[in-house]
Chimera marker file (.cmm) of the C-alpha trace (Angstrom):
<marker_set name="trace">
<marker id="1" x="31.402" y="58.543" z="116.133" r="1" g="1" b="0" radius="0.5"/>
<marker id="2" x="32.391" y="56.808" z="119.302" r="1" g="1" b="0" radius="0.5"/>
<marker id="3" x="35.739" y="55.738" z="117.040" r="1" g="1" b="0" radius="0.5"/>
<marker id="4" x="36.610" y="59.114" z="116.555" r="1" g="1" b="0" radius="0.5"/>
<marker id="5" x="35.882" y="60.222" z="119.985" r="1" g="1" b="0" radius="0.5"/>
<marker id="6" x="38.283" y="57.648" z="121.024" r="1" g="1" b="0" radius="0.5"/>
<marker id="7" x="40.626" y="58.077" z="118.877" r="1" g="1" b="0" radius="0.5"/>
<marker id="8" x="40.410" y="61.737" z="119.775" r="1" g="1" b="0" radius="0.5"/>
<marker id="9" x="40.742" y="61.009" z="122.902" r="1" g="1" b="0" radius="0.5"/>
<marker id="10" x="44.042" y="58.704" z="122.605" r="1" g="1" b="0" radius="0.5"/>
<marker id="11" x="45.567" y="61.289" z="119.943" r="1" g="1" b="0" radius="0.5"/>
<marker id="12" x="45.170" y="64.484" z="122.041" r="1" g="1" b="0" radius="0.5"/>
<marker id="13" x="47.336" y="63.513" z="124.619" r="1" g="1" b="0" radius="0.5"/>
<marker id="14" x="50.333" y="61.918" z="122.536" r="1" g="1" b="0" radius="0.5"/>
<marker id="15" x="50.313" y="64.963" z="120.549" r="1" g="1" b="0" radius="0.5"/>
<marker id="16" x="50.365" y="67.274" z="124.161" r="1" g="1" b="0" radius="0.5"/>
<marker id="17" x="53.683" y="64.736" z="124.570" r="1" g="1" b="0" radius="0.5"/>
<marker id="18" x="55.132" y="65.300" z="121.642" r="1" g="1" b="0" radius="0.5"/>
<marker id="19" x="54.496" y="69.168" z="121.761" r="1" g="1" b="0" radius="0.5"/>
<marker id="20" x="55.967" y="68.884" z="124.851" r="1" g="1" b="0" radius="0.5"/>
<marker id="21" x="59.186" y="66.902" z="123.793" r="1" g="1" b="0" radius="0.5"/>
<marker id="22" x="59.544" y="68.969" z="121.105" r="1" g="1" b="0" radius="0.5"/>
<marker id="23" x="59.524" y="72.606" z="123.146" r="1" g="1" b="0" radius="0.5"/>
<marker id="24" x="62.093" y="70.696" z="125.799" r="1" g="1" b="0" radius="0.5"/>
<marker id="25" x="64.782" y="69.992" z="122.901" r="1" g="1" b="0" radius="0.5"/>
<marker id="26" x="64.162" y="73.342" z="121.292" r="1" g="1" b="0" radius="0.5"/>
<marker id="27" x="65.068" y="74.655" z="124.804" r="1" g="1" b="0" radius="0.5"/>
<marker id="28" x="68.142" y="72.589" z="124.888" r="1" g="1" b="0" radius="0.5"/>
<marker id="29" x="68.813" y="74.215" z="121.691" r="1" g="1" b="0" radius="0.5"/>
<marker id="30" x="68.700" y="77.713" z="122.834" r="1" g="1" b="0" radius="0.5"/>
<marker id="31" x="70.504" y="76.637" z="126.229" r="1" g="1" b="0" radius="0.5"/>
<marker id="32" x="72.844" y="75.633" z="123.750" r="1" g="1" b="0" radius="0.5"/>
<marker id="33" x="73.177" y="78.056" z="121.315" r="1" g="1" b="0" radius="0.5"/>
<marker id="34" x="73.651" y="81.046" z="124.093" r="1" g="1" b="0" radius="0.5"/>
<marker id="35" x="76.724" y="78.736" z="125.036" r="1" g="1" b="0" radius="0.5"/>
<marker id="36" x="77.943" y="78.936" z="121.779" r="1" g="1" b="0" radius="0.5"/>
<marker id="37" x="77.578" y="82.513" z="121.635" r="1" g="1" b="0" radius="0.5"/>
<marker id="38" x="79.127" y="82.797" z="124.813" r="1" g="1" b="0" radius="0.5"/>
<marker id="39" x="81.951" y="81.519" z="123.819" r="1" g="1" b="0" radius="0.5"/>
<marker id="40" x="82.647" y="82.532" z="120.187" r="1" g="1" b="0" radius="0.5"/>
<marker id="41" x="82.254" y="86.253" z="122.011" r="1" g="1" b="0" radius="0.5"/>
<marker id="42" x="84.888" y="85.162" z="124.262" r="1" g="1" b="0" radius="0.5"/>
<marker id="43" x="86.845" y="83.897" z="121.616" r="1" g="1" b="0" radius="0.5"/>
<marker id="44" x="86.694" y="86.912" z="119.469" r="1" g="1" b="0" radius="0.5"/>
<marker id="45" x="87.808" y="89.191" z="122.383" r="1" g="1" b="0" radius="0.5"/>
<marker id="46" x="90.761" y="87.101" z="122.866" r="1" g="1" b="0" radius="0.5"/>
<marker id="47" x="91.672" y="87.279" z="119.355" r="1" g="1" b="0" radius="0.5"/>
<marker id="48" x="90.924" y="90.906" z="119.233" r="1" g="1" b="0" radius="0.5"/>
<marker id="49" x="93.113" y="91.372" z="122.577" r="1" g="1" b="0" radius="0.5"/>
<marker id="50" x="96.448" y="89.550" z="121.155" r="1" g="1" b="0" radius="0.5"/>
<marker id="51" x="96.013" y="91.238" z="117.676" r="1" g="1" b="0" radius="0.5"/>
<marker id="52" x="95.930" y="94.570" z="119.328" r="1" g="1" b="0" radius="0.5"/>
<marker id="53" x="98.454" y="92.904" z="121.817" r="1" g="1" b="0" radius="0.5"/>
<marker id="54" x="100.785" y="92.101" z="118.420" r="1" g="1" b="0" radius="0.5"/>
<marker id="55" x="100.571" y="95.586" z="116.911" r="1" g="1" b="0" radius="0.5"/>
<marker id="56" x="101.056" y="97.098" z="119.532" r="1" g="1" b="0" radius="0.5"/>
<marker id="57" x="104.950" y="95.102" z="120.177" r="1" g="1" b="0" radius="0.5"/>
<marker id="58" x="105.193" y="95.957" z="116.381" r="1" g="1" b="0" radius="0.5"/>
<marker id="59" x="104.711" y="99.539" z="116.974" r="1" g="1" b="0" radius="0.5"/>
<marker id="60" x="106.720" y="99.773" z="119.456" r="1" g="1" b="0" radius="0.5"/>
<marker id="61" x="109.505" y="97.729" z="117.689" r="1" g="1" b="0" radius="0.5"/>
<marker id="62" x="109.539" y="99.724" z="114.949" r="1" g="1" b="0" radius="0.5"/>
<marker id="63" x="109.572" y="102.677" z="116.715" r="1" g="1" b="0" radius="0.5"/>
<marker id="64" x="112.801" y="101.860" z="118.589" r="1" g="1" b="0" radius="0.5"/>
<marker id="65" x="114.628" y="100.973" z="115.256" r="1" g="1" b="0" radius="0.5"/>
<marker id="66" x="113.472" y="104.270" z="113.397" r="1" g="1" b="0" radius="0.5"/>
<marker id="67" x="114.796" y="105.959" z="116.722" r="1" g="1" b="0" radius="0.5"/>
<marker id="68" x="118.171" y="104.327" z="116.240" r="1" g="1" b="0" radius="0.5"/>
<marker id="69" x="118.193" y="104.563" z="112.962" r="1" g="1" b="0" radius="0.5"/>
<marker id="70" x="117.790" y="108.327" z="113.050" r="1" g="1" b="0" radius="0.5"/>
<marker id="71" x="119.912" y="108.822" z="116.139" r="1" g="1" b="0" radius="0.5"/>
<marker id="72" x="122.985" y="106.855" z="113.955" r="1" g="1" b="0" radius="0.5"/>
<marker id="73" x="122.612" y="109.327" z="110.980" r="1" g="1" b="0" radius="0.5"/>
<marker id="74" x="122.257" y="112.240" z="113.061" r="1" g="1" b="0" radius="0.5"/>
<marker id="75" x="125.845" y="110.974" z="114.755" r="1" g="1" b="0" radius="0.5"/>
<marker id="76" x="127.305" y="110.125" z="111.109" r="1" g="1" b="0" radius="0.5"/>
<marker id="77" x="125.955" y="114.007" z="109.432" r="1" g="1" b="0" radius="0.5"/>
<marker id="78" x="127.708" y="115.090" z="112.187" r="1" g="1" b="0" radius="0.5"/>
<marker id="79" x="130.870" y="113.692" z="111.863" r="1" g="1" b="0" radius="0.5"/>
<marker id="80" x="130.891" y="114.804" z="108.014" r="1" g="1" b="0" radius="0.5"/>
<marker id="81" x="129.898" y="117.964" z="108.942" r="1" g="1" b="0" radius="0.5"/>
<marker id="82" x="132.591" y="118.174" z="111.498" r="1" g="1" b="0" radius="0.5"/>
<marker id="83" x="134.977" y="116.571" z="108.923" r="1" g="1" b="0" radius="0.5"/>
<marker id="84" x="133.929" y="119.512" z="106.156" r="1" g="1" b="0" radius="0.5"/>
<marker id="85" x="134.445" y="122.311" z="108.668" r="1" g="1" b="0" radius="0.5"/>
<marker id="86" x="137.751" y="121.257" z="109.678" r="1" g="1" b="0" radius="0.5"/>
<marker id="87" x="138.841" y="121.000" z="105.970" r="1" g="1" b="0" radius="0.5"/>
<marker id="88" x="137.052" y="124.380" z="104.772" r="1" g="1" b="0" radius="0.5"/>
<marker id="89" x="138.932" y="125.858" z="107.566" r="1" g="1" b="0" radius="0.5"/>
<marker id="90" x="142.486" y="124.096" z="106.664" r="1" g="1" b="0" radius="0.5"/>
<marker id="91" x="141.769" y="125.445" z="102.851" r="1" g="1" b="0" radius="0.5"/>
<marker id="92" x="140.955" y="128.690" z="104.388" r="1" g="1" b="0" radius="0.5"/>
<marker id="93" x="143.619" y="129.182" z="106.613" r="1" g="1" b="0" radius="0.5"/>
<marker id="94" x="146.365" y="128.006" z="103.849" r="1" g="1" b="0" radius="0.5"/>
<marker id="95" x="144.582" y="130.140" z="100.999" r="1" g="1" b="0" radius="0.5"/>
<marker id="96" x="145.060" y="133.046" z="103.708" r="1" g="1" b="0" radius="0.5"/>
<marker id="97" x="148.586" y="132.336" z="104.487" r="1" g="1" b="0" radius="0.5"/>
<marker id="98" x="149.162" y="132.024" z="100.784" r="1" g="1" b="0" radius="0.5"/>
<marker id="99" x="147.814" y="135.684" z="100.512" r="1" g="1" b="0" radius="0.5"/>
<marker id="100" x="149.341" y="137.689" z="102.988" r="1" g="1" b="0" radius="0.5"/>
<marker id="101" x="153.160" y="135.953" z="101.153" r="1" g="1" b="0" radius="0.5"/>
<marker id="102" x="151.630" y="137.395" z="98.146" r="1" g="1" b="0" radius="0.5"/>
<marker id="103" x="150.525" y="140.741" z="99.510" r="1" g="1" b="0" radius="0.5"/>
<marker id="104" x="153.504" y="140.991" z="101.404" r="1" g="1" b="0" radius="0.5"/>
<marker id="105" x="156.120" y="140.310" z="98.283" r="1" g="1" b="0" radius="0.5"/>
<marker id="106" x="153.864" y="142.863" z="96.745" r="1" g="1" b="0" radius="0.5"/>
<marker id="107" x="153.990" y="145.505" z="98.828" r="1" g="1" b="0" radius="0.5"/>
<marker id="108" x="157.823" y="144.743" z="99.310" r="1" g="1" b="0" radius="0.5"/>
<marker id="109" x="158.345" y="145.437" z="95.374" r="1" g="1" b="0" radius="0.5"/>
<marker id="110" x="156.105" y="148.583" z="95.612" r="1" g="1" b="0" radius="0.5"/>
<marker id="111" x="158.669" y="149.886" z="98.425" r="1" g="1" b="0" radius="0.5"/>
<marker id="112" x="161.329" y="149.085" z="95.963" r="1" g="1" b="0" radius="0.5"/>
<marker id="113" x="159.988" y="150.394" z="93.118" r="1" g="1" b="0" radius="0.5"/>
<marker id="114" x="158.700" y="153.547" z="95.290" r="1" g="1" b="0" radius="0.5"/>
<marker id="115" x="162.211" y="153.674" z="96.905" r="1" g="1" b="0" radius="0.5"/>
<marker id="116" x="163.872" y="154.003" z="92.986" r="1" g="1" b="0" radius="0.5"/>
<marker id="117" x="161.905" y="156.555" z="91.979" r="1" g="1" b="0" radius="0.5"/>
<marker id="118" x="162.542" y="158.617" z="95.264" r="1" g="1" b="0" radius="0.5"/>
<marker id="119" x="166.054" y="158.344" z="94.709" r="1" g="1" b="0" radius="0.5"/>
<marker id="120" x="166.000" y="158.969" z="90.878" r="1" g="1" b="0" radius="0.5"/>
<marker id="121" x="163.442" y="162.142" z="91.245" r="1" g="1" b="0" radius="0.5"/>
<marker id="122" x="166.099" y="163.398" z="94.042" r="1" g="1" b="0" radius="0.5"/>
<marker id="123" x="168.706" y="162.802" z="91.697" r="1" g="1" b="0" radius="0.5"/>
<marker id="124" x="167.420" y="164.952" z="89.257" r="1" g="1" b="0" radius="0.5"/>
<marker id="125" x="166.548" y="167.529" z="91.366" r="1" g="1" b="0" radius="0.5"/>
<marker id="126" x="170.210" y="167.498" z="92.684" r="1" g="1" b="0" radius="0.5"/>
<marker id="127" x="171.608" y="167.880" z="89.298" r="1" g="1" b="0" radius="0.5"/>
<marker id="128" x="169.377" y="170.351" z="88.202" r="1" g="1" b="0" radius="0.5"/>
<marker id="129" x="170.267" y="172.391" z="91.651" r="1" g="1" b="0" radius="0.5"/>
<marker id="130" x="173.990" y="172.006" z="90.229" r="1" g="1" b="0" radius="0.5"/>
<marker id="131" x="173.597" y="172.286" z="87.020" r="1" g="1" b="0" radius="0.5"/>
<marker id="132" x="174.201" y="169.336" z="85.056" r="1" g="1" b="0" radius="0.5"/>
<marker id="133" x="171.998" y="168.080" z="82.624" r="1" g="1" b="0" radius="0.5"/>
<marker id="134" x="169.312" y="165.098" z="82.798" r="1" g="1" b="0" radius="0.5"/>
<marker id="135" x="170.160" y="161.959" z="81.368" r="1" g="1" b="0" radius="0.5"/>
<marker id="136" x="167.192" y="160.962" z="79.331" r="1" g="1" b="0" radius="0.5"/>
<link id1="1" id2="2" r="1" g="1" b="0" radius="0.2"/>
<link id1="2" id2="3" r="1" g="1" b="0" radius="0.2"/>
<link id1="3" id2="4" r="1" g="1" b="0" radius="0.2"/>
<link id1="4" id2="5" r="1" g="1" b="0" radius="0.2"/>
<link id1="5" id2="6" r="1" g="1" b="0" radius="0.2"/>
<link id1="6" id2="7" r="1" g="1" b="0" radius="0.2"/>
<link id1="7" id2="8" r="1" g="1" b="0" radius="0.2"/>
<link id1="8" id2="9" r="1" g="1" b="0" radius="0.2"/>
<link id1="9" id2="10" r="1" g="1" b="0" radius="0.2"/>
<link id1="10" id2="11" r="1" g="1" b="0" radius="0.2"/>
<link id1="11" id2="12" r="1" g="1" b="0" radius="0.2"/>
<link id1="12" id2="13" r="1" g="1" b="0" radius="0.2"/>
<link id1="13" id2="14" r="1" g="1" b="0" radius="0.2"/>
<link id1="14" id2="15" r="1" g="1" b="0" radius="0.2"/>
<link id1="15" id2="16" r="1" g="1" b="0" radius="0.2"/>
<link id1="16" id2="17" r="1" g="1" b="0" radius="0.2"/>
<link id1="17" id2="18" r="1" g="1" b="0" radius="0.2"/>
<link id1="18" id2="19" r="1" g="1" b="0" radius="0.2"/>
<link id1="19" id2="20" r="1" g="1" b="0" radius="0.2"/>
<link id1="20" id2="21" r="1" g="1" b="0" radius="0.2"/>
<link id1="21" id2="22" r="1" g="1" b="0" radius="0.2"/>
<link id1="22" id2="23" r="1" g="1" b="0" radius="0.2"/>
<link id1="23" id2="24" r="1" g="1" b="0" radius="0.2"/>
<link id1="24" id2="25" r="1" g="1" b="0" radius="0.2"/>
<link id1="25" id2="26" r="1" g="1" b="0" radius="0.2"/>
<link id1="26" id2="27" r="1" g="1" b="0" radius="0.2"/>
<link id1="27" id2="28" r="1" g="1" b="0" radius="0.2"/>
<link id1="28" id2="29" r="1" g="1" b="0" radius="0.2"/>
<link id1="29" id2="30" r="1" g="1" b="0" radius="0.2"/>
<link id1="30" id2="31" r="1" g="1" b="0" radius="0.2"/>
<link id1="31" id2="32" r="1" g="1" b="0" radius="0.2"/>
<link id1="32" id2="33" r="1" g="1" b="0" radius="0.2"/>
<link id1="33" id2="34" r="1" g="1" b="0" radius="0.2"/>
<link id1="34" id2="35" r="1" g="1" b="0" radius="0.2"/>
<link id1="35" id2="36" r="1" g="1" b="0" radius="0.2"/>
<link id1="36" id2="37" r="1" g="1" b="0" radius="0.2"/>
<link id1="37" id2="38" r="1" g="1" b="0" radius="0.2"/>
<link id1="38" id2="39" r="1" g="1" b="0" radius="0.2"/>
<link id1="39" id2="40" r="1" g="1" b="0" radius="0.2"/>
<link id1="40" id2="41" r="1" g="1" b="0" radius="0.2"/>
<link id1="41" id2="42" r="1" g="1" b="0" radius="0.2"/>
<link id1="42" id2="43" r="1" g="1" b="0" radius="0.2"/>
<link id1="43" id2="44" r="1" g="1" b="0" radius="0.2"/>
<link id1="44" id2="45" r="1" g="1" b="0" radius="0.2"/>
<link id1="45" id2="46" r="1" g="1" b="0" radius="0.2"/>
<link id1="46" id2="47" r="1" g="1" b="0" radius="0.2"/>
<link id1="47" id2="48" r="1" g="1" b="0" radius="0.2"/>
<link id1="48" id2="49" r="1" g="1" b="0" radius="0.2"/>
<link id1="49" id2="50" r="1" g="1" b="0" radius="0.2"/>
<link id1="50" id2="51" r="1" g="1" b="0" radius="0.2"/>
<link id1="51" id2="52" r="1" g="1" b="0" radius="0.2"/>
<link id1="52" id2="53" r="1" g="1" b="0" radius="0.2"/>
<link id1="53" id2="54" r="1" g="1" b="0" radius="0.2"/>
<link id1="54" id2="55" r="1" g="1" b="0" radius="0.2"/>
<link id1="55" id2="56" r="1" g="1" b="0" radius="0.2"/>
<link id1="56" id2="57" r="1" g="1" b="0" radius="0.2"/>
<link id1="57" id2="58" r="1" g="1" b="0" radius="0.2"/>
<link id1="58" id2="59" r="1" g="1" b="0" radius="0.2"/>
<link id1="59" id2="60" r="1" g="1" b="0" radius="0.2"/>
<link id1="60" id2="61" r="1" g="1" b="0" radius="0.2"/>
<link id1="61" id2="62" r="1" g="1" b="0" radius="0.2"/>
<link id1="62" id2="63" r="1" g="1" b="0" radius="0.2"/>
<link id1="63" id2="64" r="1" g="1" b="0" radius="0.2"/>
<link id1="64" id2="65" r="1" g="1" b="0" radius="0.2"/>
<link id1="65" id2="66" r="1" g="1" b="0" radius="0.2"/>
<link id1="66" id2="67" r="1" g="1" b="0" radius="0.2"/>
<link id1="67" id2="68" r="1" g="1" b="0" radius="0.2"/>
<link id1="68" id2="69" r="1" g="1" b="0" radius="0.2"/>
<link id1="69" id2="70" r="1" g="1" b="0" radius="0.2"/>
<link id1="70" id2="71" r="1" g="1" b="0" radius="0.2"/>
<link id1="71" id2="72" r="1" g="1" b="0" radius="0.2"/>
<link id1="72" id2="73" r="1" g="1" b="0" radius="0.2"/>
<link id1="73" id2="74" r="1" g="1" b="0" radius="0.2"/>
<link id1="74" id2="75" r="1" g="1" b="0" radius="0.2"/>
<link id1="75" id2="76" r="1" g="1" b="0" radius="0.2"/>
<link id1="76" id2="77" r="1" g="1" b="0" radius="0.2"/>
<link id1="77" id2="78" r="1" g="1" b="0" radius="0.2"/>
<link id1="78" id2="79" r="1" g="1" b="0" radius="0.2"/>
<link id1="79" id2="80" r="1" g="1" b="0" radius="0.2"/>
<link id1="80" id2="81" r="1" g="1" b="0" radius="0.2"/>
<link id1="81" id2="82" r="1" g="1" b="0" radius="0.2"/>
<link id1="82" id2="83" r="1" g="1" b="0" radius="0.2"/>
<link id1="83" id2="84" r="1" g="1" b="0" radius="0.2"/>
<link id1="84" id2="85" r="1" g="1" b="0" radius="0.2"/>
<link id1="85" id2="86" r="1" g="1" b="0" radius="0.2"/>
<link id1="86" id2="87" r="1" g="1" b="0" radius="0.2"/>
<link id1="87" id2="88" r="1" g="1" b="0" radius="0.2"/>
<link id1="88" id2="89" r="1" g="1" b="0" radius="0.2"/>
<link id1="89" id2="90" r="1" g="1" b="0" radius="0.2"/>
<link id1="90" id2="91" r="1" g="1" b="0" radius="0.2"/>
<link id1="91" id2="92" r="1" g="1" b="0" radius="0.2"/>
<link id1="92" id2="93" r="1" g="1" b="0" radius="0.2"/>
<link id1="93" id2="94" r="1" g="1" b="0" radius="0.2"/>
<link id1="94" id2="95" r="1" g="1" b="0" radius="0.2"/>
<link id1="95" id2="96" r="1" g="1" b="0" radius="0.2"/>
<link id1="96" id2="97" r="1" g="1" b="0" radius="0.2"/>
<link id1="97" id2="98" r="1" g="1" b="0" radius="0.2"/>
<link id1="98" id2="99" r="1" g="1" b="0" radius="0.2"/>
<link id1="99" id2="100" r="1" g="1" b="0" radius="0.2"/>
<link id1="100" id2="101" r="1" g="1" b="0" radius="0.2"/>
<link id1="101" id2="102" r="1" g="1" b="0" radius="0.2"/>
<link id1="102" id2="103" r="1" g="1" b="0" radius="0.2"/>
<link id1="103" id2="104" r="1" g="1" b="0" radius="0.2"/>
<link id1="104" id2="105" r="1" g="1" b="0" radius="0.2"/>
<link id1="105" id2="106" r="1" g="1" b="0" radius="0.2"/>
<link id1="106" id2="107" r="1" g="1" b="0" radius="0.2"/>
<link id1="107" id2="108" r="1" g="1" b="0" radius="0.2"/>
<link id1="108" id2="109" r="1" g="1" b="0" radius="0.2"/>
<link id1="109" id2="110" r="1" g="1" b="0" radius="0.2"/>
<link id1="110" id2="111" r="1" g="1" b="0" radius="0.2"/>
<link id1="111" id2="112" r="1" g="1" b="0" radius="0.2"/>
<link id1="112" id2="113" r="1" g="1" b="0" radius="0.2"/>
<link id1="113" id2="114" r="1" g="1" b="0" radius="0.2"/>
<link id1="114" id2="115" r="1" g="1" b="0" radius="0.2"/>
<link id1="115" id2="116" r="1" g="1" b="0" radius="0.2"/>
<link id1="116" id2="117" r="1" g="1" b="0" radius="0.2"/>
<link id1="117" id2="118" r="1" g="1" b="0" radius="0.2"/>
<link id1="118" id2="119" r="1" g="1" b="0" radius="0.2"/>
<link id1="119" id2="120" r="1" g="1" b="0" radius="0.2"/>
<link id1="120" id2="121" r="1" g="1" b="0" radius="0.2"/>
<link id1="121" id2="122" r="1" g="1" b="0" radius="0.2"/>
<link id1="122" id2="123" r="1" g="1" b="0" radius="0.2"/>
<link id1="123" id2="124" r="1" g="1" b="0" radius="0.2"/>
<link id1="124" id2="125" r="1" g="1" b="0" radius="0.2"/>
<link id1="125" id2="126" r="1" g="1" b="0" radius="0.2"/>
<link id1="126" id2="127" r="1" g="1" b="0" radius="0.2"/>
<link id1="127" id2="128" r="1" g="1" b="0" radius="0.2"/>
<link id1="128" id2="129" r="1" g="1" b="0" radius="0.2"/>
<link id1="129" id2="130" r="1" g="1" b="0" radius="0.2"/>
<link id1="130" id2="131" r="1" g="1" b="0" radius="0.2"/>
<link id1="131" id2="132" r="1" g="1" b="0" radius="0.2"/>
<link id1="132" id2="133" r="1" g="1" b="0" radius="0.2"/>
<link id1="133" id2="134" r="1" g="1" b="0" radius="0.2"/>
<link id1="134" id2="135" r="1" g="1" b="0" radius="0.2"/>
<link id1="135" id2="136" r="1" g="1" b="0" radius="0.2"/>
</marker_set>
């Protein structure tokens, strides 16, 4: 038993070493994996910040050109609208002028024709006064 007491005795402190060792590298592992989270957190934020950073611009970009976009057919619709108007109006104002010729050529042949029958009626009336007989 002395053997193994000796042996025991030599083994129990290399294995205390290597215990030891072993607990001083997994520490160097942690030390070293809390860097690495360190800085794939960093990482991620800065990729997260120029995404956001990137949509943003795009947003905005996009914005402007709908906002032009808009603001040039909003210009054009009015300029056809103005165009329309002016030429509804033209066509009304010559349909109206057209009108009042006819109306007025109208009413100039109902004078006429009034005028006739005022002088035929007084004709008759003057011959029957005299005496002379109607002319049928």
């Amino acid at each position: 038993m002395p053997i193994r007491k000796v042996k025991a005795a030599i083994l129990t402190p290399v294995f205390c070493i290597a215990l030891t060792a072993g607990a001083a590298f997994g520490q160097d592992s942690v030390k070293q994996d809390m860097k690495t989270a360190g800085t794939d957190t960093k990482n991620a934020a800065k990729a997260t910040g120029n995404g956001v950073s990137t949509g943003t611009k795009k947003a905005y970009n996009k914005t402007a050109e709908g906002t032009k976009t808009a603001a040039d057919k909003t210009a054009s619709g009015t300029k056809t609208a103005y165009h329309k108007t002016a030429n509804g109006t033209k066509t009304a104002t010559d349909k109206t002028v057209q009108g009042t010729k006819t109306v007025g050529k109208d009413v100039g042949h109902g004078t006429k024709v009034a005028a006739q029958d005022t002088a035929h009626g007084a004709k008759k009336v003057g011959n029957t006064v005299t005496g002379k007989p109607n002319p049928q």
